[in-house]
N, C-alpha and C positions, 0 to 999 in steps of 0.2 A: 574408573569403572571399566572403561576397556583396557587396561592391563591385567585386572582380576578375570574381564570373559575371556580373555587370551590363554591366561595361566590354566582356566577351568578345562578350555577345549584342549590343551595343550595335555592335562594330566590326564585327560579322557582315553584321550587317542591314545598315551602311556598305557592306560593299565587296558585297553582294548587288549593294544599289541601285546600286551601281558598273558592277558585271558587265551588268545589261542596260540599261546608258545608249546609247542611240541612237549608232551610226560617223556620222560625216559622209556625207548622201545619195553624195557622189558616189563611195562604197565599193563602193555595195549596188545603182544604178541598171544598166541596160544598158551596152555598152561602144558609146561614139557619140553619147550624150544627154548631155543638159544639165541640171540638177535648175532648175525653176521657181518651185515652193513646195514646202514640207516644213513638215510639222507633227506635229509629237509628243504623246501622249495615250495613256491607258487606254482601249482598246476593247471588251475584254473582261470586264474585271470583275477582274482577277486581281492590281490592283495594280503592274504592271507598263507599261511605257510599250512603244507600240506606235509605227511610223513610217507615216506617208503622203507618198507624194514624185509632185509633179507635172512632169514631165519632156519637154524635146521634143529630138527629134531633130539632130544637126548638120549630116546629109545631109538635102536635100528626095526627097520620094519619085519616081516616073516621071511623075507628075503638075506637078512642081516646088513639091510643097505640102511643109512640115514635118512631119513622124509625134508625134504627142503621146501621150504613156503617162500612165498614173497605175495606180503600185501600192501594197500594204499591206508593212511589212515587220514582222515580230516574232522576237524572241530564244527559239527552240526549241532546250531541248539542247546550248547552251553559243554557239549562233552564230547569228548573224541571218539569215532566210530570208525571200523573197518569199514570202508567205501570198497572195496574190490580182493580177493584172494584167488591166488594162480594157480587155486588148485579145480578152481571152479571153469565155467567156460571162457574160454581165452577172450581178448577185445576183438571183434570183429577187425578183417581188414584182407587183404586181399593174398593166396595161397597161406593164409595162416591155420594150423591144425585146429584143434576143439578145443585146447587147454594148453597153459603154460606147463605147467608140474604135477605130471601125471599123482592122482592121490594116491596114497599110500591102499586104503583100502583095498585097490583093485588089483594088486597082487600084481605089475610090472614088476621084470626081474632083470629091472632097468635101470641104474644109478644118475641123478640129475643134480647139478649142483649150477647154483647162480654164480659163476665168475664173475662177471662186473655189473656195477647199478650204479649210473650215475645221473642224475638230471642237469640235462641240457636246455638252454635260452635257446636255439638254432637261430631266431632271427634280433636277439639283441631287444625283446619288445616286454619284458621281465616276468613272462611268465616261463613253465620249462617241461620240456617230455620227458618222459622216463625211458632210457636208455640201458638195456639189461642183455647180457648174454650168458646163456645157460647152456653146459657142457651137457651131450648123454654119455655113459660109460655104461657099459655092457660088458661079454663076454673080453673085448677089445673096447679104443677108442670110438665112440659113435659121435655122433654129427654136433657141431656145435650151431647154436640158433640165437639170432641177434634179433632184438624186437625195438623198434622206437613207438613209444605210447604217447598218445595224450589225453586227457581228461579235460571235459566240460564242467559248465554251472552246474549241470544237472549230475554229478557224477559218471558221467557215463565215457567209457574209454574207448578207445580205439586206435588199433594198428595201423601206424601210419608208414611205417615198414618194416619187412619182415624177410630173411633171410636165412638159409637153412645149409651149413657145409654139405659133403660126404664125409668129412672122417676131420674132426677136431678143427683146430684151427685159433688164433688169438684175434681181440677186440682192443685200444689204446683209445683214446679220445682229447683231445687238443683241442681247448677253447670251443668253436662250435664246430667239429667236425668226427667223424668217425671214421678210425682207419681197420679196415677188417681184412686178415692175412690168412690163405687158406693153400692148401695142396689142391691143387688139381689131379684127378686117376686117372692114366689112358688103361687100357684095357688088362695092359699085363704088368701092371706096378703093383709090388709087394705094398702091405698096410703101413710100412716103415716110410717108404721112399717116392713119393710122388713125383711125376714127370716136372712138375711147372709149380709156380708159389703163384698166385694170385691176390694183389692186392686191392682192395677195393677204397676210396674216400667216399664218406656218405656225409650229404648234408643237406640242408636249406636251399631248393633252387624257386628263386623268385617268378621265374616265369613260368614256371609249374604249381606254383604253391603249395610245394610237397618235399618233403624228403624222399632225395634219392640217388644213386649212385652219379656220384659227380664225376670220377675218373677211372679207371679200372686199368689195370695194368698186367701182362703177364710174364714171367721171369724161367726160362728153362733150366732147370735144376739137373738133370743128367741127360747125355743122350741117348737115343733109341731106334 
């Protein structure tokens, strides 16, 4: 008899973990997009896997730029629901703007694309923030912006750090840390050629219980 109630909770918990296995993005995205990254993860805490899909558009906007989305999706109540879209107002958190990705609607004649989405553990505790950096392209290179998110029981998200270049820059990520490498301007550097490279490690600091720049470093690229 207790090998049968074993087997029963055993296959329970199977087709649970069945029930909220991630649709294929291209289910759950807008109608007209394209899925670019998709990454699946606990967000919450709840043991559950949660979706992140980075997606652009098929039509370019009035601008003839691509519209690029990124939402959260999670299995509420038996079906998957957008919990969060970047094109709406951004997660609270501190110097962060109004929104992740400017809509389309509003007529920016401002090109944004999600370079990287990855969900990170930071402390090893199994659940993970979403980790994204989104290029601006303009007339020239504009500012690259790295966001670390996380998400409650309540779906509710928030910037848990937020950084903004002046002019481009790359994001790498390694186990739980982030490495962010950027030009610094002194006053009279052309858009090509920055005085100084700046790299940044961001991560998990225990005695703050925050992410946040762990090292910072800087590299003089020409003299002046």
């Amino acid at each position: 008899m207790r090998l049968a109630v074993a087997l029963l909770v055993a296959t329970a918990c199977v087709a649970g973990s069945e029930e909220v296995e991630p649709p294929s993005p291209v289910t759950l995205i807008r109608p007209g997009a394209d899925p670019l990254i998709s990454r699946t993860g606990d967000l919450d805490g709840d043991r559950s896997p949660e979706l992140v899909v980075a997606s652009i558009s098929e039509a370019p906007s009035a601008f003839g730029l691509a519209t690029p989305y990124l939402e959260v999706f999670a299995s509420r109540e038996g079906e998957w629901r957008r919990v969060f879209d970047a094109t709406g107002h951004a997660p609270p958190g501190e110097g962060t703007p109004g929104v992740m990705l400017q809509p389309a609607e509003e007529g920016f004649a401002v090109g944004q694309k999600v370079d990287v989405l990855e969900l990170v553990d930071f402390e090893g505790a199994g659940s993970s923030r979403i980790v994204a950096a989104i290029s601006n392209v303009g007339a020239t290179v504009g500012p690259l912006e790295l966001w670390v998110i996380s998400m409650n029981d309540a779906d509710e998200l928030l910037t848990e750090h937020y950084f903004r270049t002046e002019r481009g820059g790359s994001v790498s990520i390694e186990a739980n840390s982030i490495t962010l490498q950027f030009g610094v301007y002194r006053r009279k550097d052309p858009g090509c050629c920055p005085s100084i490279l700046e790299t940044r490690t961001i991560g998990y600091d225990p005695r703050s219980d925050a992410i946040v720049t762990l090292q910072r470093q800087r590299e003089r690229l020409q003299a002046r």
